[in-house]
RODO-2510 file (C-alpha; in nm, 4 decimals, decimal comma):
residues 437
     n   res          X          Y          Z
     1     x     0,0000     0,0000     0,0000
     2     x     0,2992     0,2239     0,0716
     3     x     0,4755     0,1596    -0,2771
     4     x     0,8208     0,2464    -0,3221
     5     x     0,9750     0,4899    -0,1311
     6     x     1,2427     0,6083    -0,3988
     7     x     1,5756     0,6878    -0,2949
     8     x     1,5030     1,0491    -0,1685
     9     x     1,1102     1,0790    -0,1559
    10     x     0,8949     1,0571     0,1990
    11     x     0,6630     0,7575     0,2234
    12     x     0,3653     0,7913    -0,0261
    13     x     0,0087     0,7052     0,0602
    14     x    -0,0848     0,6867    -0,3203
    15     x     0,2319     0,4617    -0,4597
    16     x     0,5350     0,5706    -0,6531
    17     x     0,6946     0,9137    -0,5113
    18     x     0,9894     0,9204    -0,7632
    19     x     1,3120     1,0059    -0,6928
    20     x     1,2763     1,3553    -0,5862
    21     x     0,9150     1,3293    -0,3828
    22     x     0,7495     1,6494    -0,2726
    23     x     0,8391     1,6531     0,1208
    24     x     0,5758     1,9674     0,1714
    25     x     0,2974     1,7903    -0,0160
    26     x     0,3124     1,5072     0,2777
    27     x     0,4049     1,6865     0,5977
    28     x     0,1848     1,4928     0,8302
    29     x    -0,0960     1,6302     0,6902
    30     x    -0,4121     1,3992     0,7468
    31     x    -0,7637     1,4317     0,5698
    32     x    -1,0401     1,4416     0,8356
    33     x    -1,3669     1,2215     0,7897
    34     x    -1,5218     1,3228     0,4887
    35     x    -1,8220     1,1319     0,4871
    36     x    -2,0713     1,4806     0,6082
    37     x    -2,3703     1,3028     0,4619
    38     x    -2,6428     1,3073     0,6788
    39     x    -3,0188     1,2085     0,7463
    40     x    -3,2024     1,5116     0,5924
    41     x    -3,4094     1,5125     0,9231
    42     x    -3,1073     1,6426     1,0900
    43     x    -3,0971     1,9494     0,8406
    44     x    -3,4402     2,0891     0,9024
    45     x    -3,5085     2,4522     1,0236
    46     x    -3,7296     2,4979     1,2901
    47     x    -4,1121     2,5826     1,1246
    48     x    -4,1231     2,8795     1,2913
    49     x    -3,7612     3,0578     1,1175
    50     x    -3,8745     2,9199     0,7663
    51     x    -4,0047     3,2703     0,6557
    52     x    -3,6785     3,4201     0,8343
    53     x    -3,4766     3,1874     0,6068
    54     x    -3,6680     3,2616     0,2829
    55     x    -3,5735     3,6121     0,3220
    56     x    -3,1731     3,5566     0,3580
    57     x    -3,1673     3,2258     0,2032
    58     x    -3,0476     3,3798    -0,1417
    59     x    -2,7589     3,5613     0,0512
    60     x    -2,6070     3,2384     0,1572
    61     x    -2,5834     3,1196    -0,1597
    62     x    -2,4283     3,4053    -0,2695
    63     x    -2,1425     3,3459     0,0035
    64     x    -2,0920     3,0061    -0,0815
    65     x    -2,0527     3,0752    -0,4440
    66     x    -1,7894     3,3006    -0,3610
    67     x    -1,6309     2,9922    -0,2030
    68     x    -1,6505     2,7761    -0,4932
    69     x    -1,5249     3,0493    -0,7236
    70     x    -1,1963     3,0753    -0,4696
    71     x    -1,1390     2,6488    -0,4959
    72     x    -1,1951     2,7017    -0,9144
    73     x    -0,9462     2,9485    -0,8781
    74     x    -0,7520     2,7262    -0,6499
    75     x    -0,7761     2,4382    -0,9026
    76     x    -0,6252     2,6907    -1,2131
    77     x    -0,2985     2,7915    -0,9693
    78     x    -0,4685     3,1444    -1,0204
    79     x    -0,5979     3,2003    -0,6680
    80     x    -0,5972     3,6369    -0,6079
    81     x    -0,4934     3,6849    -0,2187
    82     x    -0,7806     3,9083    -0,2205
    83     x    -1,0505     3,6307    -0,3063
    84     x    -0,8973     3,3642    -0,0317
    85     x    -0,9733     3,6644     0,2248
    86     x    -1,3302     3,6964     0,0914
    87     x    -1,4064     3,3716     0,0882
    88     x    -1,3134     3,2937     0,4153
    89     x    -1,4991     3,5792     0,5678
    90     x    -1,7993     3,4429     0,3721
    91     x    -1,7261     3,1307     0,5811
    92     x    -1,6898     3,2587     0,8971
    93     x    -2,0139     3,4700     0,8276
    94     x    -2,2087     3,1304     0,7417
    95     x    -2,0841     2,9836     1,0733
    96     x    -2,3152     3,1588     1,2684
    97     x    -2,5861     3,2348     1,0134
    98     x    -2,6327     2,9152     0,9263
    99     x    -2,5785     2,7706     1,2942
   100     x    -2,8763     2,9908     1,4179
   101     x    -3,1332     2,8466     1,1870
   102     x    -3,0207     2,5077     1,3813
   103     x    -2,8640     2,3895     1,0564
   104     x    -2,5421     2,2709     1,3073
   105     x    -2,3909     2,0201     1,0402
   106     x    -2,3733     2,3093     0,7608
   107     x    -2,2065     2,5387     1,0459
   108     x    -1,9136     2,2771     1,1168
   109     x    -1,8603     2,2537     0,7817
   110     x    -1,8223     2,6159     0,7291
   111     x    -1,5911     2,6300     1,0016
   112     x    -1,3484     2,3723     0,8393
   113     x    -1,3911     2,5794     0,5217
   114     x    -1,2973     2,9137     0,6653
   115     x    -0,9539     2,7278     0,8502
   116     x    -0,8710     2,5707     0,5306
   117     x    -0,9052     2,8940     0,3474
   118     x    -0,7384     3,1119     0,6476
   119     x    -0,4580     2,8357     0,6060
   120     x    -0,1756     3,0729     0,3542
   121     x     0,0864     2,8016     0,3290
   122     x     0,0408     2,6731    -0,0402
   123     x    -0,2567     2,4292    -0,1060
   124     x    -0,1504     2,0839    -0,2048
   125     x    -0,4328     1,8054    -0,4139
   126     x    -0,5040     1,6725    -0,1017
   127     x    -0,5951     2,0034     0,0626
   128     x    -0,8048     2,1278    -0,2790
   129     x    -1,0080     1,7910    -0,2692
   130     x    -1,0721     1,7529     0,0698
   131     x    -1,1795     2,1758     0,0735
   132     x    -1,4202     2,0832    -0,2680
   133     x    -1,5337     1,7711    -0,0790
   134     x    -1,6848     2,0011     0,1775
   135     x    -1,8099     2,2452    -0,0089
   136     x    -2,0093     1,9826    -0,1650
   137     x    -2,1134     1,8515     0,1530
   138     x    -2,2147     2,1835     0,2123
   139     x    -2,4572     2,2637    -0,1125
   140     x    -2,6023     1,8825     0,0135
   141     x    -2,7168     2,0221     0,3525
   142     x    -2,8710     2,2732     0,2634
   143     x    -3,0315     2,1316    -0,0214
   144     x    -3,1456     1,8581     0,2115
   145     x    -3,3146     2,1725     0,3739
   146     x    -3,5021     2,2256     0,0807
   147     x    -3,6204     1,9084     0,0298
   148     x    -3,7722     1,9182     0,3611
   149     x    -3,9026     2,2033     0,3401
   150     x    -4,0545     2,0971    -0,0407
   151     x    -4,2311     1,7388     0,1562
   152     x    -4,3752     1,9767     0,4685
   153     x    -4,5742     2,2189     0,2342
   154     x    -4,8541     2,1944     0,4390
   155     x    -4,6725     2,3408     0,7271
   156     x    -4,7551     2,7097     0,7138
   157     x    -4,5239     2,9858     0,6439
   158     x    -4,7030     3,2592     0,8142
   159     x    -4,4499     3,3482     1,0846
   160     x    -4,5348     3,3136     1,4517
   161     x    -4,2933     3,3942     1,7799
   162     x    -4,1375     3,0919     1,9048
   163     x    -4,2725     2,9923     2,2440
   164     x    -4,0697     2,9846     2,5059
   165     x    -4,0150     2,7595     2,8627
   166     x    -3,9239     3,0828     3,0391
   167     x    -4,0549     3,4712     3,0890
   168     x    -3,8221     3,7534     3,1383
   169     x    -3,9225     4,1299     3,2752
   170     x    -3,8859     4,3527     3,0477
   171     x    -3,5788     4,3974     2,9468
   172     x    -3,3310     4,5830     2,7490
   173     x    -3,1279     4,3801     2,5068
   174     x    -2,8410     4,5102     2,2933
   175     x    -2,7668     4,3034     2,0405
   176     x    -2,4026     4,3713     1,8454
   177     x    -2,3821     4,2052     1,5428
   178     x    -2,2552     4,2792     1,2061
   179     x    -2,4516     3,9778     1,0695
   180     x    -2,8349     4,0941     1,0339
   181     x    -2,9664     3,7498     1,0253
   182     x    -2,8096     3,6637     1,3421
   183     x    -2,9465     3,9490     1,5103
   184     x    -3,2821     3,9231     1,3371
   185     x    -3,3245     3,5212     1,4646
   186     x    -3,2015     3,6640     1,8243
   187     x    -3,4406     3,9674     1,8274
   188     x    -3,7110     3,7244     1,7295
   189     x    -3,6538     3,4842     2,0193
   190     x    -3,5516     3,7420     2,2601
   191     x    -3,8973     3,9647     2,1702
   192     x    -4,0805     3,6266     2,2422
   193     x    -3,9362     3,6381     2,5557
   194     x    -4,0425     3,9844     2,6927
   195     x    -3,7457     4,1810     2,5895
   196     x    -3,6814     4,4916     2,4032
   197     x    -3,4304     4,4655     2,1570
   198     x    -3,1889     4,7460     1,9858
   199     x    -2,9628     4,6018     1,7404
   200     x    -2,6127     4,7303     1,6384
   201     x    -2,4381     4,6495     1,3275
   202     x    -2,1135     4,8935     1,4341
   203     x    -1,9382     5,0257     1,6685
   204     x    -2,0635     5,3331     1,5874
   205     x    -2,4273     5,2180     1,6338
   206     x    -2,3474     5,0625     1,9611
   207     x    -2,2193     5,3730     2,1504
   208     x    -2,5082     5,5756     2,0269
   209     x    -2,7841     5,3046     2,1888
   210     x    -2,5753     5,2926     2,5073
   211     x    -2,5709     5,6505     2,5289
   212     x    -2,9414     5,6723     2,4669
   213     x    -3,0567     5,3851     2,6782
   214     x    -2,8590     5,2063     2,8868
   215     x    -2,9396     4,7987     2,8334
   216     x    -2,9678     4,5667     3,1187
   217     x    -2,7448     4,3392     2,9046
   218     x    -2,5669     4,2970     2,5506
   219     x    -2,5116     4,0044     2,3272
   220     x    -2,1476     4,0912     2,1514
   221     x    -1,9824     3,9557     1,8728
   222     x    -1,6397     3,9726     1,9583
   223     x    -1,5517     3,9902     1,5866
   224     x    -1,8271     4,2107     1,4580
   225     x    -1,7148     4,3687     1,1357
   226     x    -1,4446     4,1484     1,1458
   227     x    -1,2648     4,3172     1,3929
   228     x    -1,1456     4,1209     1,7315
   229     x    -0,9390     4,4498     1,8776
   230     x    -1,2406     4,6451     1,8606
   231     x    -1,4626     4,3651     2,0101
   232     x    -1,2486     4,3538     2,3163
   233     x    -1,2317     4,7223     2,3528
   234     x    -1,5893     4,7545     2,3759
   235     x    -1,6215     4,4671     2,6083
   236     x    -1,4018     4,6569     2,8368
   237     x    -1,6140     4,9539     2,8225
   238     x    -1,9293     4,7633     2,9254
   239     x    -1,7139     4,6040     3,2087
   240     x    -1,5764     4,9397     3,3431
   241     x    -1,9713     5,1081     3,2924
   242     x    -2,0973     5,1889     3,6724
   243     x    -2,2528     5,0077     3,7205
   244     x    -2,0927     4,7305     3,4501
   245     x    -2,3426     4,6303     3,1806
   246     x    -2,3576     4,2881     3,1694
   247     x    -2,2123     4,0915     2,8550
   248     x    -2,2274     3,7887     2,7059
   249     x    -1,9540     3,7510     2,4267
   250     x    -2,0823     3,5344     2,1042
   251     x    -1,7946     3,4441     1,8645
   252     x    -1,7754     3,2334     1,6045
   253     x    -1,3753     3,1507     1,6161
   254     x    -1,2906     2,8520     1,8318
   255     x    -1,0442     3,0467     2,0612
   256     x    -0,9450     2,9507     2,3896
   257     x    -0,6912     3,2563     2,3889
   258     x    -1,0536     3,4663     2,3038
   259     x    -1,2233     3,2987     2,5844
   260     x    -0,9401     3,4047     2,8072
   261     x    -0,8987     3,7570     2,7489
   262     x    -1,3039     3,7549     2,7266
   263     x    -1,3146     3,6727     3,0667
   264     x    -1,0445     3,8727     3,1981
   265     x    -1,2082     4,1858     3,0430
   266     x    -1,5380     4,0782     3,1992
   267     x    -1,7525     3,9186     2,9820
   268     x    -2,0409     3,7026     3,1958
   269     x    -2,0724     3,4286     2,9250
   270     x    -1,9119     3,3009     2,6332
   271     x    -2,1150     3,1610     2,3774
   272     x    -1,9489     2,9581     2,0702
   273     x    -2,0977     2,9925     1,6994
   274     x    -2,3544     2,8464     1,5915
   275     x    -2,5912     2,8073     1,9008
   276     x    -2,9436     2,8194     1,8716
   277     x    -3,1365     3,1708     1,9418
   278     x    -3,3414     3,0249     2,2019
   279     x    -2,9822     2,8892     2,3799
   280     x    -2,8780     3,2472     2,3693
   281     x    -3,1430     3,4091     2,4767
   282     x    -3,1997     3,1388     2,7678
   283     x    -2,7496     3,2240     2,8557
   284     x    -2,8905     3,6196     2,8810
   285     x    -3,1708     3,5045     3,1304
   286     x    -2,9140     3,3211     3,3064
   287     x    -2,6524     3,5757     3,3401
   288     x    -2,9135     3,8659     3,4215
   289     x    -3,0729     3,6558     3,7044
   290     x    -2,6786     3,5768     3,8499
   291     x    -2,5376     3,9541     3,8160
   292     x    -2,9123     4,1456     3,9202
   293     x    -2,7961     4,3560     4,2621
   294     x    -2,9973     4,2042     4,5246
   295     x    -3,1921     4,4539     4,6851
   296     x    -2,9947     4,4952     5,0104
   297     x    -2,9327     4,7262     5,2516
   298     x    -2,6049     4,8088     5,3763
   299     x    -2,4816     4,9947     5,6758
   300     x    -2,1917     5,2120     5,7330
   301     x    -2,0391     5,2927     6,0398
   302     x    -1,7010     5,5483     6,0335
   303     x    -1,5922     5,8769     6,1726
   304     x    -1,4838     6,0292     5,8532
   305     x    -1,8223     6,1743     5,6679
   306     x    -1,6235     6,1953     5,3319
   307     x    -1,5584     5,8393     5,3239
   308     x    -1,8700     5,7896     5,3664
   309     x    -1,9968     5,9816     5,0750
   310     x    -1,7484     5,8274     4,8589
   311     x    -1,8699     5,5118     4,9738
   312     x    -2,2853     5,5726     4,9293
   313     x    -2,1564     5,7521     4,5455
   314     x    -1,9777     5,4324     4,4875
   315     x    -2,2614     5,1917     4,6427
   316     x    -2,6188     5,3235     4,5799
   317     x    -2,6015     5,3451     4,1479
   318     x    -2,5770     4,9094     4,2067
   319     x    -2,9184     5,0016     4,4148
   320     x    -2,8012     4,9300     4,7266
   321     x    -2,9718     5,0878     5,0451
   322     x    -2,7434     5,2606     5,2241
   323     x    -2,7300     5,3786     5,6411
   324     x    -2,4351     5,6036     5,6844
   325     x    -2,3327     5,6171     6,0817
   326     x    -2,0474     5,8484     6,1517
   327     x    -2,1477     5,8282     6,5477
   328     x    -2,0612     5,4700     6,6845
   329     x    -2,2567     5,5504     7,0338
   330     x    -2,5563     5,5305     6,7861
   331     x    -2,4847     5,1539     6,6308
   332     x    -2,7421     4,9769     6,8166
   333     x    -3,0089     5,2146     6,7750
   334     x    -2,9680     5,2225     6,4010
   335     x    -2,8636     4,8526     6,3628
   336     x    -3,2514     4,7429     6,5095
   337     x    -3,4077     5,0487     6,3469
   338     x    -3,2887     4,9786     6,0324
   339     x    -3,1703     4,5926     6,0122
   340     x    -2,9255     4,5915     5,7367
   341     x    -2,8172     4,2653     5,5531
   342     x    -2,4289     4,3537     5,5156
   343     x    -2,2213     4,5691     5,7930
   344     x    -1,8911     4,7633     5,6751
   345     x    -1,7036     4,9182     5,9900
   346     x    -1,3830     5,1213     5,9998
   347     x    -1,1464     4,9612     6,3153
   348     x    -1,0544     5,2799     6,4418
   349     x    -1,3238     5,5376     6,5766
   350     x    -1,3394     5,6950     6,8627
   351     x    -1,4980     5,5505     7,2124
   352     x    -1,6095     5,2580     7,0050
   353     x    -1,4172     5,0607     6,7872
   354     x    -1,5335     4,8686     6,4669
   355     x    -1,4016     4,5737     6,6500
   356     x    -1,5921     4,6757     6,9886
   357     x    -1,9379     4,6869     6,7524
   358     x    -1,8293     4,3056     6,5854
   359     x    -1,8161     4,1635     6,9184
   360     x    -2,1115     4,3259     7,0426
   361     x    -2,2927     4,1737     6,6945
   362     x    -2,1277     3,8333     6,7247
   363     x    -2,2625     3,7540     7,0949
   364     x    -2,6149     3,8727     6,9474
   365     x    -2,8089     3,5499     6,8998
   366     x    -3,0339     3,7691     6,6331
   367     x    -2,7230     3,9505     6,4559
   368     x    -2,4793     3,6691     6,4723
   369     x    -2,4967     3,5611     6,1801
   370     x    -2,4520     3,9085     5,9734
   371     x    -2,1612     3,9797     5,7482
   372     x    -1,9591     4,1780     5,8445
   373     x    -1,6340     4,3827     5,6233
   374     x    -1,3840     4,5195     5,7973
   375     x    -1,2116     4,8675     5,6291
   376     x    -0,9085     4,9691     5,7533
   377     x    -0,5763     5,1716     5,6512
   378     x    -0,3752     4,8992     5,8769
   379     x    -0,1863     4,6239     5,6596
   380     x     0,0056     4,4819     6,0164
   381     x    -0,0326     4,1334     6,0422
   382     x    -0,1652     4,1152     6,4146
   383     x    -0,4199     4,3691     6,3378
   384     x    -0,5848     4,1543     6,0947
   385     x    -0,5560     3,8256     6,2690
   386     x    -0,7499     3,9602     6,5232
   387     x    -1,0400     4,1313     6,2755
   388     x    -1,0817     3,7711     6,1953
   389     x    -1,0527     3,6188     6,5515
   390     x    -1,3656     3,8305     6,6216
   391     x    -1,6051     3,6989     6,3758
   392     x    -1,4853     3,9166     6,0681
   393     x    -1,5941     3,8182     5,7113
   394     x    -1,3703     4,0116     5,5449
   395     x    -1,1188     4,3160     5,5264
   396     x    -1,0999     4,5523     5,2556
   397     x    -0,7694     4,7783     5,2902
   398     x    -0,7933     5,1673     5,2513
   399     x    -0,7634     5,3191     4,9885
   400     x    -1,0722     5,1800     4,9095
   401     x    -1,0824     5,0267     4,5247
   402     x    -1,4201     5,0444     4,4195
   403     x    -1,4602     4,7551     4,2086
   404     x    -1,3039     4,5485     4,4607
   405     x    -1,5576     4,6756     4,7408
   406     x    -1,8530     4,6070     4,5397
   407     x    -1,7048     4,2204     4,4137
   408     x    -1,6356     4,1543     4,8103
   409     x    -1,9958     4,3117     4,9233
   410     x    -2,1729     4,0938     4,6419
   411     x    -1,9811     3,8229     4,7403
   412     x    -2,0745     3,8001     5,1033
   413     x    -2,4321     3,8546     5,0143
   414     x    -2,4601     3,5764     4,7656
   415     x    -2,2654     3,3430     5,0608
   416     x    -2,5083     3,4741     5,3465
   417     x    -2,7767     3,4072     5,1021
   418     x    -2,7002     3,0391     5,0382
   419     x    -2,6153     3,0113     5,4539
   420     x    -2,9768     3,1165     5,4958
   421     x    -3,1038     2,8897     5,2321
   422     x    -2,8797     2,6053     5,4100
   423     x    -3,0318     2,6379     5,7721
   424     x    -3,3661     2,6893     5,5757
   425     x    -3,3686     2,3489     5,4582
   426     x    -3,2521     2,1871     5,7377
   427     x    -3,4551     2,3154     5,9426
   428     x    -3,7378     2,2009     5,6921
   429     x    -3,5653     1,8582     5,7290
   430     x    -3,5794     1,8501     6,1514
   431     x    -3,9538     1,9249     6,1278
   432     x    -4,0440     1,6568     5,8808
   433     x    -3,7973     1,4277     6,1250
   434     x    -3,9744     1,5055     6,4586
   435     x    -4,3537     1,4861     6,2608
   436     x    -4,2379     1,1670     6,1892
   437     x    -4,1960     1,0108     6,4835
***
């Protein structure tokens, strides 16, 4: 099966090499499966998208004939730089347009298509056949789709919301896409779902709707208009909003390097091309129920008054409710009067320390279990040992960094709130013990 190796060629696959075989043409390059045919049931669009595809359907073909007019080009040893660009954008477009009609096998192919044709080192047979092979596969899906579509003529074509498992509030949805039948499909589901949708096709268009209307969440491309740098600027800018927008990044490039630098800018959720609209829109619901500010109430205790209003500016636009104490000799009043979720107390005040008030909490069968933040200019060692010896939950050091306040308040909230739902349930469990007996 090998045939001859020849006296200088690499080991063929095909037979005979000759003498002088083509080391580049073999470098442990390997076809992958090829065989993409598939059931037509797995190629149908969902009844309700049918008109949506109708519409856009012509564009598609458009983009994939600029495909097979790169591989003819490919075939001649005439390929224009310029054309392998196009054509692989037109891939990476189809990735996600064709993915959110549900058509998942056409999307996979598309994205072997666009990393063949993003590939510049020179295109051997086996490359150009196994690139035509799915380009074939690809006219089959979708004309698989059409042959559905052609035996379900009774189904109708008048178009009608998808229903949804789940109901939202109202609200706002910024969708940032470059690709208007992505954001059409997404604004269809998320609309079923009780949102309002603005849609941005630039950069442009996206500052403007921010600056008009602040969304309660956005749905990014990271490469809309084909641009990752300005993807990840923007995603910073929704992080560092105050309070931060929440965003969930959809790409279609299979990046772990993207989903990196995604997260560290803040993103909330990274969705990979093609995924379903109602997937997306059910990752938004997620990621707005995990990130809405509880409604708590915090209370402040601290003999500088200017702390405290840089505190209740950087607290109350996350809707916090806020009870600023600069008098200590007033804590228990105000504690009872006002029965906050979260304490924050400076350590050093006069008459009454923070860590006087802590203890005086702590041995409180009522208050014991409150969280409590400690802020404080002192770094020493023993100083903080004993903030913690006391019953502290944390300790934030001064200067105070806003962002990291506001992750350490939310985060002892969320861990009192699961304590309470703990004891809940136990206690639930002790009464359905002793009715037992």
């Amino acid at each position: 099966d090998k045939g001859d190796k020849g006296d200088k060629g690499d080991k063929g696959d095909k037979g005979d090499k000759g003498d002088t075989g083509d080391k580049e043409a073999t470098t442990n390059y390997q076809l992958p499966i090829t065989n993409y045919q598939l059931p037509i049931t797995q190629s149908q669009i969902p009844p309700e998208l049918i008109p949506l595809w109708e519409r856009h359907r012509e564009k598609y073909i458009n983009r994939i004939e600029v495909i097979e007019q790169a591989i003819a080009s490919v075939k001649q040893e005439c390929l224009d730089p310029q054309l392998q660009s196009q054509a692989a954008k037109e891939a990476h477009t189809l990735i996600g347009s064709l993915g959110s009609f549900g058509l998942i096998a056409a999307s996979q192919l598309c994205r072997q298509i666009e990393r063949e044709l993003s590939d510049e080192t020179q295109f051997t047979q086996e490359r150009i056949e196994h690139l035509s092979t799915l380009v074939a596969a690809l006219r089959q899906n979708l004309n698989a789709v059409e042959e559905v579509k052609s035996q379900k003529s009774e189904v109708k074509t008048q178009f009608s919301p998808p229903t949804t498992n789940y109901q939202l509030p109202i609200t706002k949805l910024l969708v940032v896409d470059s690709d208007p039948e992505i954001a059409q499909a997404v604004t269809t589901e998320a609309t079923a779902a009780g949102m309002e949708v603005v849609v941005a096709g630039d950069l442009s268009q996206a500052r403007s709707a921010i600056a008009y209307t602040k969304p309660d969440a956005v749905l990014l491309d990271l490469y809309f208009c084909q641009n990752r740098v300005h993807g990840l600027q923007f995603l910073s800018t929704l992080a560092n909003a105050q309070p931060p927008i929440p965003t969930i990044v959809l790409t279609a490039p299979q990046s772990f390097a993207d989903r990196v630098e995604a997260a560290r800018l803040g993103a909330r959720s990274f969705l990979q091309k093609p995924v379903p609209p109602a997937q997306a829109i059910a990752a938004i619901a997620q990621v707005l129920q995990a990130s809405t500010t509880p409604e708590a109430k915090l209370m402040l205790v601290d003999d500088d008054p200017q702390l405290l209003e840089r505190l209740q500016v950087l607290l109350e636009p996350w809707g916090f409710r806020l009870t600023l104490l600069t008098d200590p000799q007033q804590f228990w009043h105000d504690l009872a009067n006002f029965r906050p979720d979260l304490l924050i107390l400076d350590i050093e005040m006069p008459q009454l320390s923070g860590i006087d008030l802590c203890q005086v909490v702590r041995n409180d069968p009522q208050w014991s279990e409150l969280p409590i933040i400690f802020l404080s200019a002192r770094t020493d060692a023993e100083t903080i040992h004993r903030v913690f010896t006391i019953g502290a939950d944390d300790y934030v050091n001064k200067p105070v960094i806003g962002p990291e306040l506001v992750a350490r308040v939310l985060n002892r909230l969320e861990r009192s709130k699961i304590r309470h739902q703990m004891l809940q349930l136990q206690n639930a469990q002790l009464m359905k013990s002793d009715s037992n007996w």
